[in-house]
N, C-alpha and C positions, 0 to 999 in steps of 0.2 A: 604503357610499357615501351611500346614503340618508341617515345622522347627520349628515352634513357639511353639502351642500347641498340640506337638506329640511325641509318646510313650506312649500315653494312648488306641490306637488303632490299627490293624491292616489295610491294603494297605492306609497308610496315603501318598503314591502317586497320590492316585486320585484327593488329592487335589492342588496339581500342576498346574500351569497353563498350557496350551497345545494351547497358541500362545504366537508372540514377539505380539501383540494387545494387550490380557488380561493381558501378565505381564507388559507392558508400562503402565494400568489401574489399578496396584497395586493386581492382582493375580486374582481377583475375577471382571466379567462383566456381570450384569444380564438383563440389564436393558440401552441397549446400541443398537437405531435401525437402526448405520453403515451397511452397505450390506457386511458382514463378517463372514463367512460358520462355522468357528470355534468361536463363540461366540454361537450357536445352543449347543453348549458341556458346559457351562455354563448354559444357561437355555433352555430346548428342547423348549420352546414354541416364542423362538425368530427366530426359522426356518417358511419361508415363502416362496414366489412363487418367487421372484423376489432373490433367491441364489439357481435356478434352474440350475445343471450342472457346480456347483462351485466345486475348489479342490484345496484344501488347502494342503501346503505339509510345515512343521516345525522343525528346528533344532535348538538344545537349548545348548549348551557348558557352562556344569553346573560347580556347582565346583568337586574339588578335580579328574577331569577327565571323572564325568559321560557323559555321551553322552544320550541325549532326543531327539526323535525322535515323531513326531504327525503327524495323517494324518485324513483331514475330508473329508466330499463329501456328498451335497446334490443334493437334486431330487424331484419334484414338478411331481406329479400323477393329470394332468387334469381330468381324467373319475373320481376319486377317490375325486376329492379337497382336497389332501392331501398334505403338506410337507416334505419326508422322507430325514433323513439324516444319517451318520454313523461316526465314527470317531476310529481311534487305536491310543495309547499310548505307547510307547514302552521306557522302561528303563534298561541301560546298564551299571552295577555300574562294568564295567571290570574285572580285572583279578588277585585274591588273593591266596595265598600259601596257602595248606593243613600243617598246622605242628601239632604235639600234645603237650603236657604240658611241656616235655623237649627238644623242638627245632627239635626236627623229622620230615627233611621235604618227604612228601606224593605227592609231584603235586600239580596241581594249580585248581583253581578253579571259576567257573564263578557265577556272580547273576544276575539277572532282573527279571523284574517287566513287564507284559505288561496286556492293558484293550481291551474287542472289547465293541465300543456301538451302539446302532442301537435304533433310535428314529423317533419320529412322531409328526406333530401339526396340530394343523386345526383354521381356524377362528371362531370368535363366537361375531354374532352382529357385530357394525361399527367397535368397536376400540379394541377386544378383540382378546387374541390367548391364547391357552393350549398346550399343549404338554407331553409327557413322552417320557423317553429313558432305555432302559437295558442296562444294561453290567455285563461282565462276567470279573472279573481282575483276574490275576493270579499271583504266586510268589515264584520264587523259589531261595533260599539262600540256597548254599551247598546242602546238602539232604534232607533239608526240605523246604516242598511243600502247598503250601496253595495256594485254589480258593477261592471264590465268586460270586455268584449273586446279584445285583444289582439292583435299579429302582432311576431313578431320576424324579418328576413332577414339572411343573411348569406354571405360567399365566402369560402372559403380557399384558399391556394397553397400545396405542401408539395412538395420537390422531396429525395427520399431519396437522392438522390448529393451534396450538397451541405449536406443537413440545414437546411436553413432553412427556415423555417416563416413565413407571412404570412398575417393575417385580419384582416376588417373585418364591424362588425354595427349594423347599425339597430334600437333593442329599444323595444320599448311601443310602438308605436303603435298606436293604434286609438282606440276612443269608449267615454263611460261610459254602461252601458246602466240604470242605478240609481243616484240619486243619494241622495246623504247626507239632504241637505235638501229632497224635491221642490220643484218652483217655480224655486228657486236657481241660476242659471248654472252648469253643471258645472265641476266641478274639471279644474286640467288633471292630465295623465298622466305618469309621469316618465319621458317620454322620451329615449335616449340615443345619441348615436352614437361606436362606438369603433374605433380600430383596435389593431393590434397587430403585434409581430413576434418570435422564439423562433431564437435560431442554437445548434445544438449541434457542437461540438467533435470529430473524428472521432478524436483521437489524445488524447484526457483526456477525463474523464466529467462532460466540464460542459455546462451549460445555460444561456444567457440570455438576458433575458426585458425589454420594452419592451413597456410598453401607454399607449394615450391613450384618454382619456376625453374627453365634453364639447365633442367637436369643432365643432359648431355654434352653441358661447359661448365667448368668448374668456375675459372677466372674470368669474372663479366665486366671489373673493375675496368672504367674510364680511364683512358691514360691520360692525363690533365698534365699539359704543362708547368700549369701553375701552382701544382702540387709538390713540383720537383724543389731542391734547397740547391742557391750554389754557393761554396762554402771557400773565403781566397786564403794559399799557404804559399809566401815568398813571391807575391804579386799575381799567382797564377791563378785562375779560376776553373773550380770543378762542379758539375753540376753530379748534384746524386737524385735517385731519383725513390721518393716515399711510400713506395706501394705498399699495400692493406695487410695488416696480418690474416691470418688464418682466420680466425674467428669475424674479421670484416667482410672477406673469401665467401665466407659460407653462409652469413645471415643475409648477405644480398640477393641470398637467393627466396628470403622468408617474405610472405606476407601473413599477419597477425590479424585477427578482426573477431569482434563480438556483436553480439545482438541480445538486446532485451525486449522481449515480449508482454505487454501491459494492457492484457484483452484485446483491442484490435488493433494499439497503437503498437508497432517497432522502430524501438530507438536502434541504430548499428554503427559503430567505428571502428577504425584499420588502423594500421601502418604498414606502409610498404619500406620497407629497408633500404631498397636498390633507390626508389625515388630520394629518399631522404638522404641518405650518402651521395647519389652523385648532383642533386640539385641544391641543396641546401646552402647557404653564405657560408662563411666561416665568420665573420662580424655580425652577421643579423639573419640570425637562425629561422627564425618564424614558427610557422607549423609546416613545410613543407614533408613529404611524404603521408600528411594524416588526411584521410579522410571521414567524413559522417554524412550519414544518413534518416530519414525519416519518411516511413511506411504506416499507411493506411486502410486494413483491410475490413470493407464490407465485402454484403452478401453480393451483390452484383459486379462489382468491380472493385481495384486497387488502387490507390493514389501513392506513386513514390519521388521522393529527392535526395538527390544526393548531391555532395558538397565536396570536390577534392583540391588540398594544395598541394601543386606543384614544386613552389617557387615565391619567394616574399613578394615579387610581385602580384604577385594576388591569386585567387580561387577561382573555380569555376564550378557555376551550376548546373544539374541534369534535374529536368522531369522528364513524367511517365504517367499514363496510365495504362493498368491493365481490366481488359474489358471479359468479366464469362458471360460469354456468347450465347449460352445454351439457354442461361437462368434471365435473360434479359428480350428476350423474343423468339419465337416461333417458327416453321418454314413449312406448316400441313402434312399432307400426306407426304412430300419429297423427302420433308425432316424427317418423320416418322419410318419412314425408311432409308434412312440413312443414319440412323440415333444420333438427330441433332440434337435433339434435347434431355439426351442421356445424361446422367450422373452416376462417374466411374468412383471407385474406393483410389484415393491420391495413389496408394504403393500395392494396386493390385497384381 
């Protein structure tokens, strides 16, 4: 999401996806209640008892050679009735040459990007859950450095006699506690607010899937040069400029995604709207803004990939796997008092 509309803010990594699940779901999953540890990084309040000792471990083979790295891990506090989870982000954009204005090379030099988040939910009433998460992101490019503080809140509704799922999330905000440039006015943050909604099917094993982004800007529309017509009347040239109707307006704000469940295999695919209008050629379409997926759930663990285009230049892959921790080894007496090896109801 961040490619689309960014450059208007700082750590516009956050908004990343950080599994091959959420980017098989078109980047963004808030509102999705699969038993999948790294979908709680999406909206903290889709953490629950039943992704007790889950570990999520994710690599993303981005473009241009970056290397993405994601790690989640929850943990359900019985005494507490709490759902705690945490998650790291870590970004690797390699290894660039120090030169100055006339080709003077200095050594090389590295950049990345990394977040810690550590969040929490609890229930409320039959069908309800809340949540928040911190995180601290950090960034460093050459010699310059910038942190953050962070908070993301969010509520979910999930009603398993009816299987429809409802979430909404407020994400980044906070204040930058390190700036790029000291001195310099801080950058702002990329703040987001989303909603979402997920209806499954009781009698077919489908899935589908509505999310909104951006709710608190209506016009996200790129203002592309190249978009403008200039049109000449008695030698003179006017340039006009062809901004989106209404209906372009508003579905940029849509992401679409389904999932079919086939015993333990899940097939899933998106469209993101905003990807597809502002990246797409006008001569050579492609599949940009689609993406797909494929999930594998056993008893012990999950195997997932996801597949998204960009841009005709090409795709990019994510794997994952997620690890249950409880149902795969033991810890003794410590465990047993700490219900390591407990087995919660998913939507207790």
């Amino acid at each position: 999401m961040g490619q689309v509309v960014g450059g208007q803010s700082s750590f516009e990594f956050l908004n990343m996806s950080n599994s091959p699940h959420v980017t098989a779901l078109g980047g963004i999953s808030i509102a999705n209640p699969a038993n999948d540890i790294s979908l709680a990084l999406q909206n903290p309040a889709m953490m629950r008892p039943g992704m007790h000792n889950q570990l999520a471990l994710n690599y993303n083979n981005f473009y241009g050679d970056i290397k993405i790295l994601n790690l989640q891990y929850g943990y359900h506090s019985q005494k507490l009735n709490t759902s705690f989870f945490t998650g790291i982000q870590y970004f690797n954009y390699g290894s660039f040459q120090n030169t100055d204005d006339l080709g003077n090379y200095f050594g090389d030099f590295h950049a990345v990007d990394y977040a810690i988040t550590l969040g929490a939910s609890r229930k409320y009433l039959e069908h309800w859950r809340y949540g928040a998460a911190v995180k601290w992101a950090s960034s460093a490019l050459y010699d310059a450095r910038a942190s953050a503080a962070l908070l993301d809140v969010g509520i979910n509704y999930y009603d398993t006699a009816s299987l429809l799922d409802f979430g909404v999330t407020a994400k980044n905000m906070g204040a930058t506690v390190r700036k790029y440039i000291p001195g310099n006015p801080a950058e702002p943050l990329p703040f987001d607010l989303q909603a979402g909604i997920s209806k499954r099917f009781k009698h077919m094993p489908l899935k589908l899937f509505a999310t909104i982004h951006h709710l608190y800007q209506w016009d996200i529309q790129y203002n592309n040069p190249d978009d403008n017509t200039s049109t000449g009347l008695l030698g003179s040239t006017d340039t006009v400029s062809n901004k989106g109707s209404f209906t372009q307006k508003l579905f940029r704000h849509f992401i679409f995604g389904a999932e079919l469940q086939m015993q333990r295999l899940v097939i899933t695919a998106s469209y993101n709207t905003l990807h597809r209008q502002e990246m797409v050629l006008k001569t050579k379409p492609g599949a940009a803004g689609f993406a797909f997926g494929l999930s594998l759930n056993l008893n012990k663990f999950q195997i997932h990939y996801g597949r998204s285009y960009y841009h005709v230049a090409g795709a990019y892959n994510e794997f994952g796997l997620n690890f249950h921790l409880n149902k795969m080894m033991g810890m003794g007496k410590f465990g047993e008092r700490n219900h390591w090896s407990t087995e919660y109801p998913d939507w207790d």
